[in-house]
Steps between C-alpha positions, in 0.01 A plus 500: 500500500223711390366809581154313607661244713715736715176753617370151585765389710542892642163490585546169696783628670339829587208284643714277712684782667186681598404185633778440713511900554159503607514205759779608664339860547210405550470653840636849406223714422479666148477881552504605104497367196825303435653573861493296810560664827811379656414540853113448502386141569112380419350287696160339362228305673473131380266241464470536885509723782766236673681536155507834486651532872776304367565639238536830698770371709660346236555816346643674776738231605641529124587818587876508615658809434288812651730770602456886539612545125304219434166499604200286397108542510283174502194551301208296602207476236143439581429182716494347858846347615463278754842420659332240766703489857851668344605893476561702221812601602575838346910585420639839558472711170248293404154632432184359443181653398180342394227634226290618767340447852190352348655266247802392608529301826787325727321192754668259737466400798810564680536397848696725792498830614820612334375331205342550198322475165743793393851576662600866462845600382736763502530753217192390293111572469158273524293682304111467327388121628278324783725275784271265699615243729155297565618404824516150544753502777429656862713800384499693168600782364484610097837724470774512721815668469773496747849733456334584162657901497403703225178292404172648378133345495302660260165421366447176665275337712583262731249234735565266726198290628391198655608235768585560858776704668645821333431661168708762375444689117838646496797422761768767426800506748832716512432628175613828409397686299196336430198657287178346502243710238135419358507127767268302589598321767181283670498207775271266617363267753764300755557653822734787441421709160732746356429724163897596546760446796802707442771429705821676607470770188685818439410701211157374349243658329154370430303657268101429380527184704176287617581300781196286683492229736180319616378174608753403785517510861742783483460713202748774354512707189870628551757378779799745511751282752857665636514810174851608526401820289254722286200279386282712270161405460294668240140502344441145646264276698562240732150351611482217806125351509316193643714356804543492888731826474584719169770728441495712147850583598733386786828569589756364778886652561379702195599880471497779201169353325350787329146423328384799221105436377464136703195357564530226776224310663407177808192452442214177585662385746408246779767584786422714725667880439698335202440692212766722443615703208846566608593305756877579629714352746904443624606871465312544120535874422244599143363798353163530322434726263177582273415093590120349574547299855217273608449212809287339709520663757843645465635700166843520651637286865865573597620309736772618763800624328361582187334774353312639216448829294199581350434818268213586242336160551174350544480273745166274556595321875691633818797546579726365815872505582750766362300680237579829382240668255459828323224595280251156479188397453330282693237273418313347799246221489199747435554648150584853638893618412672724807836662377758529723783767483769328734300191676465158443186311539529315868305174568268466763370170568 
Protein backbone atom coordinates (compact mmCIF):
# COMPACT_ATOMS: atom_id res chain seq x y z
CA UNK A 1 0.00 0.00 0.00
CA UNK A 2 1.25 3.38 -0.64
CA UNK A 3 2.20 6.14 1.22
CA UNK A 4 -0.82 8.25 -0.53
CA UNK A 5 -3.44 5.72 0.09
CA UNK A 6 -2.83 5.21 3.85
CA UNK A 7 -3.09 9.36 4.86
CA UNK A 8 -6.29 8.77 2.86
CA UNK A 9 -7.65 6.07 4.74
CA UNK A 10 -6.07 7.79 8.22
CA UNK A 11 -7.79 10.70 7.40
CA UNK A 12 -11.13 8.76 6.99
CA UNK A 13 -10.65 7.10 10.07
CA UNK A 14 -9.70 10.20 11.98
CA UNK A 15 -12.99 11.72 10.52
CA UNK A 16 -15.24 8.90 11.55
CA UNK A 17 -14.08 8.85 15.13
CA UNK A 18 -14.62 12.54 15.62
CA UNK A 19 -17.84 11.87 14.29
CA UNK A 20 -18.88 9.32 16.55
CA UNK A 21 -16.71 11.28 19.33
CA UNK A 22 -18.52 14.30 18.72
CA UNK A 23 -22.18 12.86 18.84
CA UNK A 24 -21.80 11.13 21.75
CA UNK A 25 -20.37 14.37 23.56
CA UNK A 26 -22.23 16.41 22.18
CA UNK A 27 -23.78 17.68 25.33
CA UNK A 28 -20.49 18.20 27.29
CA UNK A 29 -19.46 21.62 26.89
CA UNK A 30 -15.97 22.40 25.34
CA UNK A 31 -14.03 24.55 27.86
CA UNK A 32 -10.52 24.78 25.73
CA UNK A 33 -9.21 23.92 22.81
CA UNK A 34 -8.97 20.08 22.51
CA UNK A 35 -10.60 19.39 26.07
CA UNK A 36 -14.11 18.63 27.00
CA UNK A 37 -15.23 19.17 30.50
CA UNK A 38 -16.13 15.98 32.12
CA UNK A 39 -18.66 17.17 34.47
CA UNK A 40 -20.21 20.24 32.62
CA UNK A 41 -23.31 19.45 30.52
CA UNK A 42 -24.70 22.13 27.68
CA UNK A 43 -27.90 22.47 27.19
CA UNK A 44 -28.99 24.49 23.90
CA UNK A 45 -32.30 25.96 22.86
CA UNK A 46 -33.84 24.26 19.73
CA UNK A 47 -35.95 24.94 17.00
CA UNK A 48 -38.56 25.64 19.78
CA UNK A 49 -39.14 26.89 23.10
CA UNK A 50 -41.20 23.38 23.83
CA UNK A 51 -37.96 21.76 22.36
CA UNK A 52 -35.73 23.38 24.26
CA UNK A 53 -37.71 22.51 27.66
CA UNK A 54 -37.13 19.05 26.68
CA UNK A 55 -34.19 19.01 25.94
CA UNK A 56 -33.41 20.50 29.42
CA UNK A 57 -34.87 17.67 31.20
CA UNK A 58 -33.46 15.34 29.10
CA UNK A 59 -30.21 16.35 30.12
CA UNK A 60 -30.63 16.20 33.65
CA UNK A 61 -32.33 12.86 33.74
CA UNK A 62 -29.03 11.54 31.86
CA UNK A 63 -27.38 12.45 34.70
CA UNK A 64 -26.98 9.34 37.07
CA UNK A 65 -24.07 9.50 39.07
CA UNK A 66 -23.85 13.00 41.11
CA UNK A 67 -22.16 12.46 44.35
CA UNK A 68 -20.15 14.81 46.73
CA UNK A 69 -16.85 13.82 44.83
CA UNK A 70 -18.75 14.04 41.92
CA UNK A 71 -20.54 16.97 41.28
CA UNK A 72 -22.08 18.40 38.09
CA UNK A 73 -23.12 21.99 36.83
CA UNK A 74 -25.86 22.22 34.04
CA UNK A 75 -25.07 24.97 31.71
CA UNK A 76 -27.99 26.52 30.04
CA UNK A 77 -27.17 28.73 26.88
CA UNK A 78 -29.25 31.55 25.65
CA UNK A 79 -33.01 30.72 24.99
CA UNK A 80 -36.54 30.24 26.55
CA UNK A 81 -37.24 26.56 27.85
CA UNK A 82 -40.57 25.94 28.16
CA UNK A 83 -41.13 22.70 30.18
CA UNK A 84 -45.18 23.01 29.82
CA UNK A 85 -47.17 21.46 33.07
CA UNK A 86 -43.90 19.18 34.38
CA UNK A 87 -40.93 20.25 36.97
CA UNK A 88 -37.48 20.55 36.46
CA UNK A 89 -36.60 18.45 39.03
CA UNK A 90 -33.15 19.40 40.26
CA UNK A 91 -30.76 16.25 41.85
CA UNK A 92 -28.62 16.80 44.82
CA UNK A 93 -25.02 17.88 43.65
CA UNK A 94 -26.42 18.94 40.74
CA UNK A 95 -26.19 22.54 39.65
CA UNK A 96 -27.66 24.50 37.14
CA UNK A 97 -26.97 27.95 36.05
CA UNK A 98 -28.20 29.84 33.09
CA UNK A 99 -26.26 32.67 30.87
CA UNK A 100 -28.07 35.26 32.58
CA UNK A 101 -31.42 36.61 34.08
CA UNK A 102 -32.23 38.43 30.90
CA UNK A 103 -31.42 35.73 28.37
CA UNK A 104 -31.93 32.66 29.70
CA UNK A 105 -35.41 31.63 30.91
CA UNK A 106 -37.23 28.44 32.62
CA UNK A 107 -41.53 28.59 31.86
CA UNK A 108 -44.21 26.09 32.76
CA UNK A 109 -47.06 26.09 34.11
CA UNK A 110 -46.98 23.87 37.00
CA UNK A 111 -50.00 23.27 38.96
CA UNK A 112 -50.05 22.93 43.12
CA UNK A 113 -48.80 24.69 45.87
CA UNK A 114 -45.91 22.39 46.66
CA UNK A 115 -45.26 22.41 43.10
CA UNK A 116 -43.29 23.82 40.65
CA UNK A 117 -41.61 24.99 37.44
CA UNK A 118 -38.25 24.31 39.41
CA UNK A 119 -37.83 21.78 42.41
CA UNK A 120 -34.95 22.74 44.71
CA UNK A 121 -32.40 20.20 45.87
CA UNK A 122 -30.02 19.50 48.39
CA UNK A 123 -26.33 20.32 48.02
CA UNK A 124 -26.50 22.28 44.69
CA UNK A 125 -27.05 25.97 43.33
CA UNK A 126 -29.71 27.77 40.78
CA UNK A 127 -27.81 30.35 39.65
CA UNK A 128 -28.00 33.40 36.67
CA UNK A 129 -31.64 32.54 34.88
CA UNK A 130 -35.47 33.76 34.92
CA UNK A 131 -38.20 30.88 36.47
CA UNK A 132 -41.81 31.80 35.55
CA UNK A 133 -44.69 29.66 36.09
CA UNK A 134 -47.51 31.66 33.96
CA UNK A 135 -50.05 30.38 36.13
CA UNK A 136 -52.52 28.50 34.42
CA UNK A 137 -53.69 26.52 37.39
CA UNK A 138 -55.51 28.17 40.56
CA UNK A 139 -52.13 27.78 42.38
CA UNK A 140 -48.55 28.54 41.20
CA UNK A 141 -45.50 29.00 42.32
CA UNK A 142 -42.00 29.42 40.09
CA UNK A 143 -39.32 27.63 42.57
CA UNK A 144 -39.96 25.49 45.29
CA UNK A 145 -37.70 23.61 47.34
CA UNK A 146 -38.64 21.41 50.13
CA UNK A 147 -35.77 19.55 52.62
CA UNK A 148 -33.35 21.17 50.08
CA UNK A 149 -30.32 21.84 53.07
CA UNK A 150 -27.38 23.52 51.96
CA UNK A 151 -29.02 25.17 48.75
CA UNK A 152 -28.24 28.65 47.46
CA UNK A 153 -30.33 31.02 45.03
CA UNK A 154 -28.23 33.37 43.50
CA UNK A 155 -28.81 35.76 40.74
CA UNK A 156 -32.19 34.69 39.77
CA UNK A 157 -35.43 35.95 39.38
CA UNK A 158 -38.31 34.20 39.92
CA UNK A 159 -42.44 35.17 38.98
CA UNK A 160 -45.32 33.59 39.43
CA UNK A 161 -48.49 35.22 37.86
CA UNK A 162 -51.83 34.73 36.72
CA UNK A 163 -55.07 32.65 37.45
CA UNK A 164 -56.98 32.46 40.65
CA UNK A 165 -56.03 31.24 44.15
CA UNK A 166 -52.37 31.50 45.46
CA UNK A 167 -49.21 32.67 43.82
CA UNK A 168 -46.03 32.12 45.33
CA UNK A 169 -42.28 33.29 43.55
CA UNK A 170 -40.29 31.12 45.75
CA UNK A 171 -41.71 28.35 48.31
CA UNK A 172 -38.67 27.35 50.45
CA UNK A 173 -39.46 24.97 53.43
CA UNK A 174 -37.15 23.20 56.13
CA UNK A 175 -34.24 24.22 54.34
CA UNK A 176 -31.18 24.84 56.11
CA UNK A 177 -28.90 26.53 55.39
CA UNK A 178 -30.37 28.26 52.70
CA UNK A 179 -28.82 31.51 50.93
CA UNK A 180 -30.81 33.50 48.73
CA UNK A 181 -28.42 36.60 47.11
CA UNK A 182 -29.06 39.23 44.16
CA UNK A 183 -33.28 37.47 43.85
CA UNK A 184 -35.88 38.52 42.37
CA UNK A 185 -38.61 36.96 43.57
CA UNK A 186 -42.17 38.73 42.18
CA UNK A 187 -45.99 37.45 42.36
CA UNK A 188 -49.00 38.32 40.88
CA UNK A 189 -52.69 38.50 40.70
CA UNK A 190 -54.95 35.39 42.37
CA UNK A 191 -56.10 35.90 45.75
CA UNK A 192 -53.15 35.29 47.99
CA UNK A 193 -49.66 36.79 46.53
CA UNK A 194 -46.36 35.94 47.91
CA UNK A 195 -42.77 37.45 46.60
CA UNK A 196 -41.26 34.55 49.08
CA UNK A 197 -42.90 32.24 51.89
CA UNK A 198 -40.24 30.65 53.92
CA UNK A 199 -41.30 28.11 56.02
CA UNK A 200 -39.96 26.30 59.11
CA UNK A 201 -36.13 27.71 58.40
CA UNK A 202 -33.12 27.69 60.60
CA UNK A 203 -30.08 29.28 59.41
CA UNK A 204 -30.87 31.49 56.23
CA UNK A 205 -29.46 34.37 54.93
CA UNK A 206 -30.86 36.65 52.28
CA UNK A 207 -28.84 38.98 50.79
CA UNK A 208 -29.66 41.97 47.94
CA UNK A 209 -33.02 40.28 47.59
CA UNK A 210 -36.20 42.07 45.85
CA UNK A 211 -39.21 40.56 46.95
CA UNK A 212 -42.81 42.22 45.73
CA UNK A 213 -46.22 41.08 45.75
CA UNK A 214 -49.18 43.00 44.19
CA UNK A 215 -52.37 42.48 42.53
CA UNK A 216 -54.23 40.00 44.97
CA UNK A 217 -56.68 40.16 47.61
CA UNK A 218 -54.03 39.50 50.14
CA UNK A 219 -50.70 40.70 49.17
CA UNK A 220 -47.16 39.85 50.77
CA UNK A 221 -43.61 40.59 49.87
CA UNK A 222 -42.01 38.08 52.48
CA UNK A 223 -43.97 35.45 54.73
CA UNK A 224 -41.56 34.12 57.47
CA UNK A 225 -43.95 31.03 58.95
CA UNK A 226 -42.76 28.90 62.31
CA UNK A 227 -38.46 30.11 61.93
CA UNK A 228 -36.86 27.65 64.16
CA UNK A 229 -33.66 29.98 64.18
CA UNK A 230 -31.51 33.07 63.01
CA UNK A 231 -33.02 34.46 59.70
CA UNK A 232 -30.73 37.24 58.47
CA UNK A 233 -32.10 39.65 56.26
CA UNK A 234 -29.83 42.09 54.61
CA UNK A 235 -29.83 45.09 52.08
CA UNK A 236 -33.28 43.91 50.76
CA UNK A 237 -36.84 44.94 49.87
CA UNK A 238 -39.93 43.26 50.20
CA UNK A 239 -42.75 45.60 48.68
CA UNK A 240 -46.77 44.53 49.07
CA UNK A 241 -48.94 47.01 46.74
CA UNK A 242 -52.46 47.15 45.18
CA UNK A 243 -54.86 44.78 47.32
CA UNK A 244 -57.54 44.64 50.14
CA UNK A 245 -54.59 44.28 52.82
CA UNK A 246 -50.59 44.43 52.15
CA UNK A 247 -47.90 43.23 54.17
CA UNK A 248 -44.07 44.09 52.94
CA UNK A 249 -43.15 41.57 55.53
CA UNK A 250 -45.18 39.19 57.79
CA UNK A 251 -44.36 36.77 60.15
CA UNK A 252 -46.39 34.07 62.31
CA UNK A 253 -44.67 31.56 65.20
CA UNK A 254 -41.60 33.42 63.77
CA UNK A 255 -38.70 34.46 66.22
CA UNK A 256 -34.83 35.69 65.77
CA UNK A 257 -35.54 37.68 62.34
CA UNK A 258 -32.98 40.30 62.24
CA UNK A 259 -33.35 42.85 59.16
CA UNK A 260 -29.84 45.15 58.51
CA UNK A 261 -30.60 48.15 55.68
CA UNK A 262 -34.44 46.76 54.80
CA UNK A 263 -36.75 48.71 53.17
CA UNK A 264 -40.34 47.25 53.60
CA UNK A 265 -43.56 48.78 52.50
CA UNK A 266 -48.08 48.16 52.36
CA UNK A 267 -48.92 50.52 50.43
CA UNK A 268 -52.45 51.41 47.96
CA UNK A 269 -54.42 49.61 49.65
CA UNK A 270 -58.29 49.31 49.72
CA UNK A 271 -58.98 47.63 53.30
CA UNK A 272 -59.47 49.53 55.82
CA UNK A 273 -56.13 49.98 58.32
CA UNK A 274 -54.42 47.24 56.06
CA UNK A 275 -51.35 48.53 54.94
CA UNK A 276 -48.72 47.32 56.92
CA UNK A 277 -45.01 47.16 56.55
CA UNK A 278 -44.28 44.59 59.09
CA UNK A 279 -47.03 42.97 60.10
CA UNK A 280 -46.29 40.22 62.99
CA UNK A 281 -48.30 37.80 64.70
CA UNK A 282 -48.28 34.13 66.85
CA UNK A 283 -45.38 35.06 69.23
CA UNK A 284 -42.97 36.64 66.08
CA UNK A 285 -39.95 38.17 67.89
CA UNK A 286 -37.59 40.63 64.95
CA UNK A 287 -35.10 43.22 65.13
CA UNK A 288 -34.70 46.14 62.71
CA UNK A 289 -31.79 47.69 62.13
CA UNK A 290 -30.67 50.72 59.72
CA UNK A 291 -34.13 49.46 57.60
CA UNK A 292 -36.79 52.02 55.69
CA UNK A 293 -40.44 50.84 57.17
CA UNK A 294 -43.52 52.20 55.44
CA UNK A 295 -47.69 51.40 55.69
CA UNK A 296 -50.86 52.57 55.34
CA UNK A 297 -51.60 53.40 58.17
CA UNK A 298 -49.37 51.15 60.17
CA UNK A 299 -45.31 50.77 59.57
CA UNK A 300 -45.19 48.02 62.12
CA UNK A 301 -48.71 46.02 63.96
CA UNK A 302 -47.81 43.31 66.54
CA UNK A 303 -50.31 41.48 67.54
CA UNK A 304 -50.60 39.92 71.17
CA UNK A 305 -47.66 37.84 71.92
CA UNK A 306 -45.35 39.24 69.65
CA UNK A 307 -43.09 41.95 69.58
CA UNK A 308 -40.78 44.07 67.66
CA UNK A 309 -37.40 46.04 67.96
CA UNK A 310 -36.77 48.93 66.17
CA UNK A 311 -33.32 50.95 66.17
CA UNK A 312 -31.84 53.68 63.72
CA UNK A 313 -34.85 53.40 61.40
CA UNK A 314 -37.12 55.48 59.51
CA UNK A 315 -40.36 54.68 59.80
CA UNK A 316 -43.22 56.44 57.51
CA UNK A 317 -46.72 54.98 59.45
CA UNK A 318 -47.55 54.23 63.22
CA UNK A 319 -46.90 51.96 65.24
CA UNK A 320 -49.29 49.55 67.56
CA UNK A 321 -48.68 46.43 69.66
CA UNK A 322 -45.25 45.53 71.28
CA UNK A 323 -42.86 47.97 69.70
CA UNK A 324 -39.71 48.88 71.14
CA UNK A 325 -37.71 51.80 69.38
CA UNK A 326 -34.53 53.69 69.91
CA UNK A 327 -33.22 56.39 67.83
CA UNK A 328 -36.01 56.77 64.64
CA UNK A 329 -37.30 58.91 62.44
CA UNK A 330 -40.57 59.40 61.82
CA UNK A 331 -42.24 60.46 58.85
CA UNK A 332 -45.91 61.51 59.27
CA UNK A 333 -48.38 62.27 56.51
CA UNK A 334 -47.30 66.07 56.31
CA UNK A 335 -43.71 66.10 54.96
CA UNK A 336 -42.21 67.26 58.36
CA UNK A 337 -39.62 64.41 60.02
CA UNK A 338 -39.86 64.28 64.19
CA UNK A 339 -36.92 62.12 65.63
CA UNK A 340 -37.52 60.20 68.41
CA UNK A 341 -34.84 59.11 71.01
CA UNK A 342 -36.75 56.08 72.71
CA UNK A 343 -40.56 56.37 71.30
CA UNK A 344 -42.42 54.90 68.74
CA UNK A 345 -44.87 56.67 66.63
CA UNK A 346 -48.56 55.74 68.22
CA UNK A 347 -51.70 55.82 65.98
CA UNK A 348 -54.51 57.83 66.69
CA UNK A 349 -57.47 57.32 64.68
Amino acid sequence: MNTKNLMGIICILTAVLMFFTGTALADFYVVAAGKRAKRVVLVSPKATETESGTALLDALAKITDASATNPYLIYIEPGIYDIGSGSVDMEEYVSIQGSGQSVTKITGTAAGINNGVVLGDANCELRNLTVENTGNADDAVAIYCTVSHNMIISHVTAIASGGADVKRAIVATICDPLTLDQVTATATGGDDAYGLFLGIMDNTTLRHVSASASGANTNIGIYFSVTVGRIDVRNSTAIAEDGVSCYGIRAGFATEIYLYDVTASGTDVTGVNSGKGIFLSNDSVLWVHHSSITGEPYSIDTETGASCYVGASHLDGCTSGIVDCAGNYYQPSSTNWDFYQNICPSCIF
